[in-house]
N, C-alpha and C positions, 0 to 999 in steps of 0.2 A: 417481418419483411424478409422477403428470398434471399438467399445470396446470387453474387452473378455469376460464379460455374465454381468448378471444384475447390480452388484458391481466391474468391471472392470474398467478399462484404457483405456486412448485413448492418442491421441497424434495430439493437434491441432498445434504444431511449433515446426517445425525442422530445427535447424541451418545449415547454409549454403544451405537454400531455398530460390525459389523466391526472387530471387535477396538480399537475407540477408545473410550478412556473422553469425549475431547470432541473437535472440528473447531474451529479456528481459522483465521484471519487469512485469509480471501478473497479471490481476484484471479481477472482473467479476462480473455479475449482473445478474441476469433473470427477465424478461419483464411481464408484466399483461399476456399474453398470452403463459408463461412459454419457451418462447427461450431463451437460453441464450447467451449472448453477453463477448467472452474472448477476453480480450485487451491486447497488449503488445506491446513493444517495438522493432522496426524491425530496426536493428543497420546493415547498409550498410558494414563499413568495417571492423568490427570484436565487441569483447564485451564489449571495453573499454565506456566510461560513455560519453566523448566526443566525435563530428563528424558529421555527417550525420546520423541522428533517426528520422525516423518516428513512428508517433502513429497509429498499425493497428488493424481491429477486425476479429474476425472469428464468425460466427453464427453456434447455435446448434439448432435444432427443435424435435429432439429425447432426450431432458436432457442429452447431450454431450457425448453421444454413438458415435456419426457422427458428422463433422462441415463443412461449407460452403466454399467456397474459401475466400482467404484474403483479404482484403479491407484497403484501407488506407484511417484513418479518418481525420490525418493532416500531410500532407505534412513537411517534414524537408528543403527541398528544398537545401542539403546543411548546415543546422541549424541542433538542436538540439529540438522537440518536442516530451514530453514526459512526465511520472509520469502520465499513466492513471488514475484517480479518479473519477470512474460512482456513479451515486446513482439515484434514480427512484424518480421524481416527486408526488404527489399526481394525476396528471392527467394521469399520465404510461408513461407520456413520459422523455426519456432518458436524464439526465444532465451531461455532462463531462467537468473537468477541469484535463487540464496541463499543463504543466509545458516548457517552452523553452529557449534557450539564443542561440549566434552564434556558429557556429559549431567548428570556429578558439580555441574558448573561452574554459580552463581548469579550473575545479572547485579549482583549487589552486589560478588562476588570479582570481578567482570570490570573493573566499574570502580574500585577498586581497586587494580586492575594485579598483582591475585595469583593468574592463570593463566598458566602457559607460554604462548609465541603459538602452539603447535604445537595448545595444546587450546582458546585465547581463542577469539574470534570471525572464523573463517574465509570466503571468500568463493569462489563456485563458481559458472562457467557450464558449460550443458549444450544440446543444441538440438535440435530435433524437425523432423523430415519427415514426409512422408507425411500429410499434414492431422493432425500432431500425437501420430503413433503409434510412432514408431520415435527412440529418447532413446539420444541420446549418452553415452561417458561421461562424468564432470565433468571441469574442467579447474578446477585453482587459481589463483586472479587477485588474491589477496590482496594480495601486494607492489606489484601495481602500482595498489591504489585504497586501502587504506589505510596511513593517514601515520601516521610516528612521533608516539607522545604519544596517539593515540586507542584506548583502550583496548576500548572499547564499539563497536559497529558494528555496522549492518544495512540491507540493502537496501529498497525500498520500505517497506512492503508494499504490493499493490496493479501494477498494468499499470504498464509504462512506454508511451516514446512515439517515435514514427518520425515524424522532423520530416517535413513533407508540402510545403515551401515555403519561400522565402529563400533565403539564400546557403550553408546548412546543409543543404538537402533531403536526405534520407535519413539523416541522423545521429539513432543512437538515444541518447534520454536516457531515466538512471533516475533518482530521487529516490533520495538515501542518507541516515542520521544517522550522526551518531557522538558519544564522548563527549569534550567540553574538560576540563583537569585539576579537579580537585574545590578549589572556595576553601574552606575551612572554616570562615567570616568568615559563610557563607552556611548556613542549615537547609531543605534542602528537601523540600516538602510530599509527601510519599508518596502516589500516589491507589494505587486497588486493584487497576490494572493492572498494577503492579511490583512488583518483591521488596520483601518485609517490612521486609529490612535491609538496603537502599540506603544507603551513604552519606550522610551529610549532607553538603550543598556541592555533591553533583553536578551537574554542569553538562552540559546536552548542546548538539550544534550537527547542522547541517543541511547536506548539500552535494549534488553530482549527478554522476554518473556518466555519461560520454557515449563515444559510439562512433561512428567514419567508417570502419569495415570490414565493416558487417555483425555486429557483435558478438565480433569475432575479437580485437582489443586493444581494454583501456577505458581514460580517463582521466582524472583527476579536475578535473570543474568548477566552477564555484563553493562557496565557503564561505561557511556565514554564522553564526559560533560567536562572534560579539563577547562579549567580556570582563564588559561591565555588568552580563550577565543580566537585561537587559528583556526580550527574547524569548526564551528555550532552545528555539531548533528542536528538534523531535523527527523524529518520521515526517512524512513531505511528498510530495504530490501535486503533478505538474507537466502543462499543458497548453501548448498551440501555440492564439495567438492569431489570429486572420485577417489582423491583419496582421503576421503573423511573429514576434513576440516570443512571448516563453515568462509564464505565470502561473503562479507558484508559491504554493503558498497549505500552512500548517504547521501541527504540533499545538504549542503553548506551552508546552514541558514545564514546570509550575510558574516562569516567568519572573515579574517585579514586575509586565509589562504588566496593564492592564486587557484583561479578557477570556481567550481559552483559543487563539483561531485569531490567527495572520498572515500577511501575504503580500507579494507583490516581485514585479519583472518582472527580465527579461534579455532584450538586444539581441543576442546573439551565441550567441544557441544553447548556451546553458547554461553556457559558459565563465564569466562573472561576472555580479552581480547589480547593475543602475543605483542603486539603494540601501539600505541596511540593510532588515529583511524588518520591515513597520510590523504594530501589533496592530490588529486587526477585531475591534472589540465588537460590530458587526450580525449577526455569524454568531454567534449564540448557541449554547451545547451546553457538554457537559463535554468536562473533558481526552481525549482519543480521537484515534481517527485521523478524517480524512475523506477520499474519495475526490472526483476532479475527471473531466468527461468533457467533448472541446471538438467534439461532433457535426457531420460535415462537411457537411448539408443546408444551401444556402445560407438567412441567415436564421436558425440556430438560435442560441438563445443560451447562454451556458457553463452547466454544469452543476456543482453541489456535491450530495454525500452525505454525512449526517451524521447524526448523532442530535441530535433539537434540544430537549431537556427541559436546562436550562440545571444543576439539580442532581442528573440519573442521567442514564445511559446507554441512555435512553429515547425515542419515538417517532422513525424513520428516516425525514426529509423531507430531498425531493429543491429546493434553493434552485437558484435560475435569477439570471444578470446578463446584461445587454445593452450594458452599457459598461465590457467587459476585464474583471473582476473589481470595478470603482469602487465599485460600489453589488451589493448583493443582495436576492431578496426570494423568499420561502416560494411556490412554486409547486405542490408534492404530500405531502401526510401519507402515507407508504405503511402506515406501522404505527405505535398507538399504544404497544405493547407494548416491553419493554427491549431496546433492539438496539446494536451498537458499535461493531465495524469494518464496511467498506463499500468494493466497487469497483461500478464504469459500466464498461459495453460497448456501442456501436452495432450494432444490428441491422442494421437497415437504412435506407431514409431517412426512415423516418417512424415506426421503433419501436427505444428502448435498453431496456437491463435493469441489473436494479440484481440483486449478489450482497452477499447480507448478514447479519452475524449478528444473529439474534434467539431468541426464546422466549415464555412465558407467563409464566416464575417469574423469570426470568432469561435476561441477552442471550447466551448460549453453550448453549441448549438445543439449535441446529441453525444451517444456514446456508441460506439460501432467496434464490430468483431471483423476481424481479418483474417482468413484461414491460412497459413501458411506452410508452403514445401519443406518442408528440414531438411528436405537432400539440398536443393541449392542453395544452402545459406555454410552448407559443408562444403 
């Protein structure tokens, strides 16, 4: 589908296409040769988390004006394969990890710890050449990123990131969750993103995944799963700050904090965090993911995506900071309508694009790309 002129929309997933009853959880990358590659979730029999998912891509060669037909990068077979997490190697070729377990399998039995680890939540990279067109097969990397005790897991969702600077340059980090044991002391709030019958008590935490080979071994970097349950990291977005520390900023899975977002830095390239991840009441939104983009045009300031209707998963504004993450402030409404997950990709040096779920009736009706100006958001 076109966009509508230079700063328009497009619409690379439309639920109940192509054999998908919905498209989820978005991510997205652009290649040495500027295509870009948007991932998502192609959920056979409706939008629920468990089932039959496969991981599929669409290609852009016009900077996501137009996209290619869909491609599915991993089979579900039946299963569950998912939580796209691209990031660009130092050679241009494409690295992806995600995320799977059996299709039978509910995130409530998962954490729980009442699935075999052969069927729980697996972990898989795969990598592309060729500007994105030629996929390896998967390789399992499970044992060596997730630790005993975490029953729950999952990559991203959303881009990773290819440090550009410091004494870490070229080391790729991803953002991971996973889950800390269940207190039962604790009841927590179920939003409508999770299975019905969650656990009460569950706890989640937040870590990151980093790599000094290219993508070829990972290993596990910071944790931040504290005991209190002030924060339960969930899903987390992580950028490279200008001057070299990393900003990590997290969904609140039902923690006591005030507010739904938190965030941390780290001086060492994702290895550990300078201090426990603090809660952000100025980022206003519901429980969700949000996506981060740290645009390399000298001058630009960091970027959040998010839905900012503080009680649905509604209007997707793009918030802008100029000091690390300190401070935040509403820079673009792109849609007022219900929208949920969200990744950033740089264009080029004066246009990003935001990949995003939204609709009319509801935010899982399709997934659409937004081209955006960088200068006015400076």
């Amino acid at each position: 589908m076109p966009a509508n002129d230079r700063y328009g929309t497009s619409v690379p997933y439309v639920s109940g296409t192509e054999g998908y009853a919905a498209f989820r959880i978005p991510a997205v990358v652009a290649t040495p040769a500027g295509t870009l590659l948007a991932f998502a979730e192609g959920r056979r029999a409706g939008p629920a988390d468990t089932g039959d998912i496969d991981t599929v891509v669409r290609r852009s060669t016009d900077g996501g004006r137009t996209w290619g037909p869909l491609r599915v990068v991993a089979a579900g077979g039946g299963d569950t394969i998912g939580n796209p997490t691209p990031v660009l190697a130092s050679t241009g070729r494409v690295v992806l990890l995600t995320t799977g377990n059996a299709g039978t399998a509910s995130e409530a039995q998962i954490l729980r710890g009442e699935v075999s680890a052969a069927r729980s939540r697996r972990v898989q990279v795969r990598y592309a050449d060729h500007d994105g067109t030629a996929w390896t097969p998967p390789r399992d990397i499970t044992d060596a990123v997730k630790l005993a005790g975490w029953h729950w897991y999952a990559t991203g969702p959303g881009h990773a990131i290819r440090l550009a600077h410091g004494p870490h340059a070229g080391r790729l980090v991803a953002a991971a969750n996973h889950s800390a044991e269940a207190d039962p002391s604790r009841e927590a709030e179920a939003d409508h993103d999770r299975e019905a019958d969650q656990p009460t008590g569950a706890r989640y935490g937040g870590h990151c995944l980093y790599s000094d080979d290219d993508g070829a071994t990972w290993h596990v970097g910071y944790r931040a799963d504290e005991p209190d349950g002030y924060v339960n990291a969930n899903e987390t977005a992580v950028a490279q700050l200008p001057d070299g520390r990393l900003y990590v900023n997290t969904r609140n899975q039902n923690g006591t904090a005030p507010g739904n977002r938190a965030d941390g830095y780290s001086r060492d390239g994702g290895q550990t965090l300078v201090a426990p991840l603090c809660p952000r009441v100025d980022l206003t939104g519901p429980i969700v993911q949000g996506s981060l983009l740290a645009p390399s045009a000298p001058g630009a300031p960091l970027l959040y995506a998010g839905p900012a209707d503080p009680a649905a998963r509604a209007a997707m504004t793009l918030r802008a900071s100029r000091d690390a993450g300190a401070t935040w402030r509403p820079v673009r409404e792109l849609s007022r309508l219900p929208a949920a997950y969200s990744d950033l990709v740089e264009l080029d040096a004066d246009t990003i694009g935001v990949l995003y779920e939204t609709g009319s009736a509801g935010p899982y009706e399709a997934i659409a790309f937004q081209r955006v100006d960088l200068r006015e958001l400076s």
